[in-house]
C-alpha positions as CSV (number, residue, x, y, z in Angstrom):
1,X,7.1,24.0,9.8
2,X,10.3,23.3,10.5
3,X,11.3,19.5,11.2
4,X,13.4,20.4,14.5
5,X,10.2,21.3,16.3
6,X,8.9,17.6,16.4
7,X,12.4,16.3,17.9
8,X,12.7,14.8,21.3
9,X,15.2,12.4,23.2
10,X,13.9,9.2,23.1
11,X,16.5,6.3,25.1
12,X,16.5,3.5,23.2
13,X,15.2,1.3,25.6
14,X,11.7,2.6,25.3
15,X,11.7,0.8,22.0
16,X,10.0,-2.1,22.7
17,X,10.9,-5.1,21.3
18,X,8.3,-7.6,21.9
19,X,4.4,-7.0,22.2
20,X,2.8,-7.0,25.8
21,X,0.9,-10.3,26.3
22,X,-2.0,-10.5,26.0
23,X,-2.8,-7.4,23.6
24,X,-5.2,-5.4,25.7
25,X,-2.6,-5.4,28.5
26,X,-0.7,-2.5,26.7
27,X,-1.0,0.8,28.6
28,X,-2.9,3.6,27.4
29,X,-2.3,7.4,28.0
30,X,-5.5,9.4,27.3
31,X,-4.7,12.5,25.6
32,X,-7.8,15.3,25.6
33,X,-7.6,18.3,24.3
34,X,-7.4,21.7,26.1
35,X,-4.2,23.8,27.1
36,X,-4.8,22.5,30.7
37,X,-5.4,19.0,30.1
38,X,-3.4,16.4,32.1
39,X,-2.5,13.1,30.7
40,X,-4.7,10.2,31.9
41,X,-2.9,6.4,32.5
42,X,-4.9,3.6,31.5
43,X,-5.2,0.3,30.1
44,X,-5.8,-0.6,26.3
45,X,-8.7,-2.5,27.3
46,X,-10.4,0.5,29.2
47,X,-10.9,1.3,25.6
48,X,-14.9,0.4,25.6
49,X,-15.4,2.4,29.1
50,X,-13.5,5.7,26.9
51,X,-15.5,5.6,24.5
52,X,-19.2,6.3,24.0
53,X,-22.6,4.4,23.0
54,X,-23.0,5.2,19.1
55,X,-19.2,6.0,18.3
56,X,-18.1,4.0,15.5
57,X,-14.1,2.6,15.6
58,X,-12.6,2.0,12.5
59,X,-10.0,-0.7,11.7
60,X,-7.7,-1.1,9.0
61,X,-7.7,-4.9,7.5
62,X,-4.9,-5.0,5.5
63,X,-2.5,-8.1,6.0
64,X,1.4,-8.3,6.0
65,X,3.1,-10.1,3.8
66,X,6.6,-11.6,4.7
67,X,8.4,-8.8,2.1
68,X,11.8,-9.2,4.0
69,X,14.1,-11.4,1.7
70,X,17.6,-12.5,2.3
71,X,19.7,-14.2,-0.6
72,X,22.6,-13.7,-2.7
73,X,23.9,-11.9,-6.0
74,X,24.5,-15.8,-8.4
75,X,26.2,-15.8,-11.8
76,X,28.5,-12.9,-12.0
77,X,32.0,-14.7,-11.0
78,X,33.0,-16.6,-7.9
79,X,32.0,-14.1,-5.1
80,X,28.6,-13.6,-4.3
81,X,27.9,-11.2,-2.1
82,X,25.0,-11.3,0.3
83,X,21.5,-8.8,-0.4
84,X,19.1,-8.0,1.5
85,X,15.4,-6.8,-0.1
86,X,12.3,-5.3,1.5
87,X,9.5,-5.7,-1.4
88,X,7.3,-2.8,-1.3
89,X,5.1,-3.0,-3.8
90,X,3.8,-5.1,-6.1
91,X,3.8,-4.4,-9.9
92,X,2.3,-7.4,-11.3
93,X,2.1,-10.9,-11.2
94,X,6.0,-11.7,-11.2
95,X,6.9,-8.0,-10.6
96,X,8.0,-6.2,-7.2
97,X,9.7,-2.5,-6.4
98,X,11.6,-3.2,-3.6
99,X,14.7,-1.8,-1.1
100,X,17.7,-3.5,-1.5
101,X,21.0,-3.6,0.8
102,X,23.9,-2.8,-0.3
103,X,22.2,-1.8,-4.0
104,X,25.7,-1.1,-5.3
105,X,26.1,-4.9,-5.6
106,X,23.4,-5.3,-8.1
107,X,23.3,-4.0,-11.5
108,X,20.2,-4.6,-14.2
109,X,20.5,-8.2,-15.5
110,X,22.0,-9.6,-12.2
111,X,20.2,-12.4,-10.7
112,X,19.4,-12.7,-7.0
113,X,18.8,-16.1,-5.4
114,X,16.8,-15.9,-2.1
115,X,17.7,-18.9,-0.3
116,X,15.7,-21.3,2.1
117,X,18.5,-22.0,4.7
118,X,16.5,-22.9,7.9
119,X,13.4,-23.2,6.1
120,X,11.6,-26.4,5.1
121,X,10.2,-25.0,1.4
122,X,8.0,-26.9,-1.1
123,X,10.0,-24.9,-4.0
124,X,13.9,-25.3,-4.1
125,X,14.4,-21.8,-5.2
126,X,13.5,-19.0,-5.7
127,X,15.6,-16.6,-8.2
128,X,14.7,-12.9,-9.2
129,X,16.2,-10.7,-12.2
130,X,17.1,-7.2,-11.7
131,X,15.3,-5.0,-14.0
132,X,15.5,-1.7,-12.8
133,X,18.0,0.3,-10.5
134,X,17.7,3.3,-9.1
135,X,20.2,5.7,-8.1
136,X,20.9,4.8,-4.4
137,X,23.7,2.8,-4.0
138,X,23.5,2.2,-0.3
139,X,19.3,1.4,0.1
140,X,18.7,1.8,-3.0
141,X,15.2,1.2,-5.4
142,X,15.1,-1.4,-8.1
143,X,12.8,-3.7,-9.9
144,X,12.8,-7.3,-9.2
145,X,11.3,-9.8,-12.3
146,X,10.8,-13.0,-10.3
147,X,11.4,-16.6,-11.7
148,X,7.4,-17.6,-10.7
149,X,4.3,-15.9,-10.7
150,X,1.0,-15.1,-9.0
151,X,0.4,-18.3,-6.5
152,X,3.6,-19.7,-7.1
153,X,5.1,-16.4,-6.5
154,X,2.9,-16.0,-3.1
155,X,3.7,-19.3,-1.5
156,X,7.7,-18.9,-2.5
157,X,7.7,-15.9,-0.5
158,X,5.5,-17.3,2.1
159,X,8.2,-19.9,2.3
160,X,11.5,-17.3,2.4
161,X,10.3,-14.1,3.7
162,X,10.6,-12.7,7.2
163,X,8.3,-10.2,8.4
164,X,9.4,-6.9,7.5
165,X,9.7,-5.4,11.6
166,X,10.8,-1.8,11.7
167,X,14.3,-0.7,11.3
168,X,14.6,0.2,14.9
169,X,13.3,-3.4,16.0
170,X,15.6,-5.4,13.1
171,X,18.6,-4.1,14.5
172,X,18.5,-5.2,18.1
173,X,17.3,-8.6,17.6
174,X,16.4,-11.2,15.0
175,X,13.6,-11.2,13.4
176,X,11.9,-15.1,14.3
177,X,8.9,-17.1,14.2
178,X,7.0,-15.4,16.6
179,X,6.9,-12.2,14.6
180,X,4.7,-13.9,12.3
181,X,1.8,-14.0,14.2
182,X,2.9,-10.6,16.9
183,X,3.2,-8.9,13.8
184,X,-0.2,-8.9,12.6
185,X,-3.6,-8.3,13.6
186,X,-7.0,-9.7,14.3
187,X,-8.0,-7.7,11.8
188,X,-5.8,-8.9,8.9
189,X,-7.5,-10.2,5.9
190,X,-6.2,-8.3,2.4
191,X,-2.7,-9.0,1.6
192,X,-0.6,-6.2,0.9
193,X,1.2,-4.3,3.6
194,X,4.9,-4.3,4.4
195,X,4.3,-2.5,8.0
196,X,1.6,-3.8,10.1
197,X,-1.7,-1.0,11.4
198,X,0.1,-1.0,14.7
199,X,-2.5,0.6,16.9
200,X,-4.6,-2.8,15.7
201,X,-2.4,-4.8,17.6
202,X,-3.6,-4.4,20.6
203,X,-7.0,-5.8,19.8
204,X,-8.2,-9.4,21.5
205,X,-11.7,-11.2,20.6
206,X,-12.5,-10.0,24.2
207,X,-12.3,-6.1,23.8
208,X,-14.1,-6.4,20.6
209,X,-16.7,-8.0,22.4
210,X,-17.1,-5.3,24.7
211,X,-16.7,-2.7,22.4
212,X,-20.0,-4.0,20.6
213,X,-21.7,-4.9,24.1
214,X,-21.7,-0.7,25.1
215,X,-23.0,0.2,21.1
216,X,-19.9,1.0,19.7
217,X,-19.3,-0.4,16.0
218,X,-16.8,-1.3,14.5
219,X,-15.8,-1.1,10.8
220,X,-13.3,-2.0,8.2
221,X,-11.3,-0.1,5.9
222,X,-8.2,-1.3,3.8
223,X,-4.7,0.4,3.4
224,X,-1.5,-1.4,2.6
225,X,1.0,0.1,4.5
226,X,4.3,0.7,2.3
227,X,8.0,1.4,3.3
228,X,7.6,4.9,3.4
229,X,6.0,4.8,6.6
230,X,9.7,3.7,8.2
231,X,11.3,6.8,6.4
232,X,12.5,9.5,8.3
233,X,11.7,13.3,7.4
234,X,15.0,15.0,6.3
235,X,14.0,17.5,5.1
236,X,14.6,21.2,7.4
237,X,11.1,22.1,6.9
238,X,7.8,19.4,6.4
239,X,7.4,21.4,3.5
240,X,10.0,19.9,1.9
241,X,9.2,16.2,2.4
242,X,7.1,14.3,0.1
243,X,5.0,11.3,1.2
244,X,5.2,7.7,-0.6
245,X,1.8,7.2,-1.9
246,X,-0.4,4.1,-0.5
247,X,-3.4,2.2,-2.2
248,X,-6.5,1.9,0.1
249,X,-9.9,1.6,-0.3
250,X,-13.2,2.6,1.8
251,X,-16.8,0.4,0.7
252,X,-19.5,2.9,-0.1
253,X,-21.1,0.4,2.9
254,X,-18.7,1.7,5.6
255,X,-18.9,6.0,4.1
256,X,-22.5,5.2,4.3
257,X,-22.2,3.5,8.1
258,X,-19.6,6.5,9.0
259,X,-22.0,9.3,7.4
260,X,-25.0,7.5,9.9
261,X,-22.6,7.9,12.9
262,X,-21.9,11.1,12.7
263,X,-25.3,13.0,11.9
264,X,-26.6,10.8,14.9
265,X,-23.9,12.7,17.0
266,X,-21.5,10.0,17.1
267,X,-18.1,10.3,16.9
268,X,-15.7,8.3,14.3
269,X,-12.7,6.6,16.1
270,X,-9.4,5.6,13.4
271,X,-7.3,3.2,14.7
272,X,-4.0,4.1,14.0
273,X,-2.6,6.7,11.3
274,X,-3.2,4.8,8.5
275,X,-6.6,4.6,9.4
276,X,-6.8,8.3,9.9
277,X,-5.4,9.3,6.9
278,X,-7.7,6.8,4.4
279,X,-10.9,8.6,6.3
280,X,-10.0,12.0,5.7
281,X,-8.4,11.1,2.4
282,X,-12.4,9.8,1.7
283,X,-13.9,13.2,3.2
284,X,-15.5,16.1,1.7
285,X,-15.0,19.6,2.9
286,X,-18.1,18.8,5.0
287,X,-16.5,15.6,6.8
288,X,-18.9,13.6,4.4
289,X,-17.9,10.4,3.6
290,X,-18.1,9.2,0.4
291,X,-16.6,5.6,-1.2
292,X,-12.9,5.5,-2.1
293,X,-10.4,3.4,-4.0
294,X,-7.3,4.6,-5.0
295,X,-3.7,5.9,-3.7
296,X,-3.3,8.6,-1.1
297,X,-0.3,10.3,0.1
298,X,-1.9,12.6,2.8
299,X,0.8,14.3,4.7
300,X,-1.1,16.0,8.1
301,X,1.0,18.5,9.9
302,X,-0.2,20.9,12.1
303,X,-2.4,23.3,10.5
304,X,-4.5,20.7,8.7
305,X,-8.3,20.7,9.4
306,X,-9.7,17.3,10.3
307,X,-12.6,16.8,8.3
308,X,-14.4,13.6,9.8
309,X,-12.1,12.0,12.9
310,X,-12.8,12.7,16.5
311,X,-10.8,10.2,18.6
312,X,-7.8,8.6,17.8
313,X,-5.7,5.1,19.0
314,X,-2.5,5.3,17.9
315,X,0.9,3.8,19.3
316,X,4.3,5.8,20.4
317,X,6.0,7.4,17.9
318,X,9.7,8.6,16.8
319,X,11.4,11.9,16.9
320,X,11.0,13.6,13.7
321,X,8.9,11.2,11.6
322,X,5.8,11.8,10.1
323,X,3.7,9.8,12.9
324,X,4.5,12.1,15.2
325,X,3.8,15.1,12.8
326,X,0.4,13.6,12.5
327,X,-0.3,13.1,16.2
328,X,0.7,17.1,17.0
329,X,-1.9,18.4,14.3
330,X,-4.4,16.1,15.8
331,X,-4.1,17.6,19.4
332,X,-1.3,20.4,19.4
333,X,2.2,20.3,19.6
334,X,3.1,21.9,22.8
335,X,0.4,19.1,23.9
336,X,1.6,16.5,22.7
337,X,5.3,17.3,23.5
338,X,3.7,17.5,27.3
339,X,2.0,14.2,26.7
340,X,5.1,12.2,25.0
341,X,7.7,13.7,27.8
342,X,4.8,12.0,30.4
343,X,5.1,8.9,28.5
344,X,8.5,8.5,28.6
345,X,8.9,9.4,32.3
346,X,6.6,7.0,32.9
347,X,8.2,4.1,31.5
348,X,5.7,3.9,28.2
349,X,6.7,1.4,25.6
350,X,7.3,3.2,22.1
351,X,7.2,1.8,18.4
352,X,5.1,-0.8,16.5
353,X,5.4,-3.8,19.1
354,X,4.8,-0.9,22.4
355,X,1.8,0.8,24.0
356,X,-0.8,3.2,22.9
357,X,-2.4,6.5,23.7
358,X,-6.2,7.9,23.0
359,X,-6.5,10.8,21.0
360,X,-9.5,13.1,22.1
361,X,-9.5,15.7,18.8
């Protein structure tokens, strides 16, 4: 399809830049499907009232890791010029791929110090090698060989690291403290992501609580969210745009849970894309579940059959990127054009840190 079909204006002050306290405050635009159908306004936590007795919500557990780095080119003459590095993803103990800013700085054998200026750390520094380079020399891909490894590695970048907000957050403000903890959520428990599940956000203890209290389950899945995510599709036609593959894993505990929800006429909820995307990546032709571990790099556009989703949470998404590809197959794009038009009208918040919509397949 061609990309220009999944365009709209979106004014930059819809972006939101900081999350709704609490969580569950967030609006919610209930989407169902049907030529006809109107958009409903709600609240996140209406979520439990939405949804049915015996519907089973899945959540995605992965946790961010403070992948945004900040240091300087050391070693190569008196200038050192300032870098900027988004890991995204992890090779081996001392051993990261990451996006680096401006890559035509670096060349393989130049070290990178990340510094600790503002930051109270336990190691003094934290140095990297370049190993690899690839051919971008404005955001380009290389291979970082880091001074320490494993734990040591963790904490050092523990210590230095920002979270890695969205482009279209990063730019408008700096990135701070509070990020840490509105950046990540309830959910989080395996490390590994450098974008956060952002329809998981706006989860508190309380509408878990009631979630379980009207026989709704909830259940976890893993998928660490890479960079790609934040990519735009240039490409004329989807055809042309390939997806960045992402590990994730599904127990043969939770297929088997998801397989007892739907025969008893139940219907499977994902929270969020990524969510969506490891189910049906787990699916048969049947909508059976079965376990899964392994990378996916599921790219939905309209025209793909769903194989085991019914309902969907997901936040606001941009013109042209793949999110928004995802959301039209899911309920139709002239529908979801209608439904994003609404939202914006209506002074919805959009992006990882705004407010949500429920997806009725």
């Amino acid at each position: 399809m061609r990309t220009d079909l999944f365009d709209f204006e979106l004014p930059e002050d819809r972006i939101a830049l900081r999350p709704v306290s609490p969580r569950d405050a967030a609006k919610l635009l209930v989407v169902r499907p049907g030529a006809s159908a109107e958009c409903e306004d709600r609240c996140v936590r209406d979520l439990p009232a939405l949804l049915r007795a015996g519907d089973a919500v899945v959540v995605n557990d992965t946790k961010v890791i403070p992948a945004s780095l900040h240091g300087r080119r050391i070693g190569r003459g008196d200038h050192e010029p300032t870098i900027a590095a988004t890991l995204i993803k992890r090779l081996d103990g001392s051993r990261w791929r990451a996006l680096v800013k401006p890559a035509r700085r670096l060349a393989v054998g130049d070290v990178v110090r990340f510094g600790s200026e503002g930051r109270v750390c336990f190691l003094d520094q934290l140095d990297a090698t370049v190993e690899q380079k690839g051919e971008d020399d404005e955001g380009g891909e290389v291979t970082f060989a880091f001074a320490f490894t494993d734990a040591a590695l963790d904490q050092a970048l523990a210590e230095r690291g920002d979270m890695p907000l969205p482009p279209y957050i990063a730019r408008r403000r700096a990135i701070d403290e509070r990020d840490r903890a509105d950046y990540q959520t309830m959910f989080a428990r395996e490390e590994g992501s450098v974008a956060a599940p952002t329809a998981g956000l706006h989860f508190t203890d309380a509408m878990v609580n009631a979630l379980r209290a009207r026989g709704i389950t909830l259940h976890r899945v893993t998928l660490h969210v890479g960079a790609g995510t934040f990519l735009p599709v240039k490409a004329e036609d989807t055809s042309g745009h390939k997806m960045h593959a992402e590990w994730g894993t599904v127990s043969a505990e939770t297929a088997a849970a998801l397989n007892a929800t739907r025969r008893a006429g139940g219907r499977i909820v994902a929270v969020g894309s990524t969510s969506l995307r490891l189910i049906e990546s787990a699916a048969a032709e049947d909508g059976t579940l079965s376990a899964f571990s392994g990378e996916t790099a599921l790219f939905i556009t309209p025209g793909y059959r769903f194989r085991a989703v019914d309902v969907m949470l997901t936040n606001f998404h941009l013109p042209r990127s793949t999110l928004f590809m995802l959301v039209c197959a899911f309920c139709g794009l002239d529908v979801m054009r209608r439904a994003y038009a609404h939202a914006i009208d209506s002074g919805y918040r959009f992006y990882s840190y705004g407010d949500a919509c429920l997806l009725f397949h």
